[in-house]
Backbone bond lengths (Angstrom), bond angles and torsions (degrees), N, CA, C in turn:
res aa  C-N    CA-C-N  psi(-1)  N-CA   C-N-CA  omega(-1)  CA-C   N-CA-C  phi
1 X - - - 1.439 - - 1.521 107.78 -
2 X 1.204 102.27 128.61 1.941 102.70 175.23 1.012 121.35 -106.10
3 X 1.389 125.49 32.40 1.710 129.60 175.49 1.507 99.41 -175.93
4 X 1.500 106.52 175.69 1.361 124.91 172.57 1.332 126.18 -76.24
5 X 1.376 106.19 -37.64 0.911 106.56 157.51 1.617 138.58 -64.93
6 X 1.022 134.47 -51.18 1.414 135.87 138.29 1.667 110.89 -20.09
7 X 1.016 122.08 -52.74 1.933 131.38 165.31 1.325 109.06 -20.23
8 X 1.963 87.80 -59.71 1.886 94.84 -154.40 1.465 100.25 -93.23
9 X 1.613 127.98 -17.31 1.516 103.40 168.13 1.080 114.64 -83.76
10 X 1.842 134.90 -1.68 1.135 113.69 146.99 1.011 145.23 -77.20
11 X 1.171 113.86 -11.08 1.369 137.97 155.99 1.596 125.14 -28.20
12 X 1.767 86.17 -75.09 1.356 129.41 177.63 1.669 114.68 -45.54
13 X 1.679 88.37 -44.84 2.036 90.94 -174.36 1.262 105.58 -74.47
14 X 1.764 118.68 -44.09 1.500 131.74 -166.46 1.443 91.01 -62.38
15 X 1.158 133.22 -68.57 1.525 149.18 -163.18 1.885 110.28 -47.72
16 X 1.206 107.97 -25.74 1.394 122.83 -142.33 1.711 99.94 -125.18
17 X 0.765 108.84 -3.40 2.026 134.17 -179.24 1.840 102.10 54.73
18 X 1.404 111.14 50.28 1.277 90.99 155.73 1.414 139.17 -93.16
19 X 1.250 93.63 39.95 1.876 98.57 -154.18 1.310 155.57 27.74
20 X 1.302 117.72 -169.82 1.452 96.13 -170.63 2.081 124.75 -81.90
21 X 1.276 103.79 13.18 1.474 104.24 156.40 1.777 115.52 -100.51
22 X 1.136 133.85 -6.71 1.622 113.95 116.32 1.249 140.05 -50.76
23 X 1.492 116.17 -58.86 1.320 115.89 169.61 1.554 139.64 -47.25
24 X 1.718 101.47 -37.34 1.273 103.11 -178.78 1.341 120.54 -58.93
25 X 1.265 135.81 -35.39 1.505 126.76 151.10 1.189 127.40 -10.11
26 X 1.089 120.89 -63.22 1.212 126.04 172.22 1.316 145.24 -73.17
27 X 1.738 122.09 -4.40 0.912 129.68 -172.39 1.542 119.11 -154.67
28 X 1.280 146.02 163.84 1.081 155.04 -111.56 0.942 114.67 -114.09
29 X 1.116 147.69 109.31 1.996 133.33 -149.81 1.516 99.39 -59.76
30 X 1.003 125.02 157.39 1.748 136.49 -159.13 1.359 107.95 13.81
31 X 1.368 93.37 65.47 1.313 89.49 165.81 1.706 126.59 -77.06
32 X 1.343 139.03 144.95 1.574 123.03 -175.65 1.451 96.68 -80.95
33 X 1.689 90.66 169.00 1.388 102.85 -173.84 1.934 96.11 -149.33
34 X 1.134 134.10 150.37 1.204 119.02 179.27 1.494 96.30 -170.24
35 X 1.668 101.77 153.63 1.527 99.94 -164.62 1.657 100.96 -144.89
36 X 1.190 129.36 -173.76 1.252 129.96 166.69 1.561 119.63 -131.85
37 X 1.305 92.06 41.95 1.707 106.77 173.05 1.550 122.43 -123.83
38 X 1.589 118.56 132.66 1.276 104.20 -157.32 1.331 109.79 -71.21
39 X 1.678 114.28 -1.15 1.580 100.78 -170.86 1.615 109.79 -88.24
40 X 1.488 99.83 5.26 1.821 89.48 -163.09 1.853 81.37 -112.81
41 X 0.763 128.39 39.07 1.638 125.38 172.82 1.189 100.84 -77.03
42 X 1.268 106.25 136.40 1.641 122.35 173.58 1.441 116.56 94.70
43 X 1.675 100.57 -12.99 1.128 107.99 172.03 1.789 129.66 -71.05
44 X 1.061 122.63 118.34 1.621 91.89 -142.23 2.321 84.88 -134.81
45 X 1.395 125.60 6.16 1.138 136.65 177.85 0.805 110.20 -158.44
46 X 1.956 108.82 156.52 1.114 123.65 -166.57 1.422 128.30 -79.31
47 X 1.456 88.92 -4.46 1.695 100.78 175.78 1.537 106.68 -75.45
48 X 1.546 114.13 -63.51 1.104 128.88 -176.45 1.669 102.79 -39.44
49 X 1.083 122.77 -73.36 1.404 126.02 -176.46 1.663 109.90 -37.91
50 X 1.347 127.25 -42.35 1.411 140.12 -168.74 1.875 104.19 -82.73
51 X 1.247 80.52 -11.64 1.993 73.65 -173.89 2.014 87.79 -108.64
């Protein structure tokens, strides 16, 4: 992402459940994703997390 703006509509889509054909714009094909919550285990990309 090269601005803040770009930040906050990814933010916004991830945050906002538009999944990952919003999201993918913004980010890197497999991109990782990792969390410290037991419900997102296994969750291991940013796609996965966005869908």
């Amino acid at each position: 992402m090269s601005s803040i703006e770009e930040t906050e509509q990814f933010f916004d889509a991830c945050e906002t459940g538009k999944g990952w054909e919003a999201c993918q714009q913004y980010c890197q094909p497999q991109a990782t994703f990792s969390a410290q919550a037991d419900a997102l285990d296994g969750v291991d990309t940013v796609e996965a997390y966005t869908e």
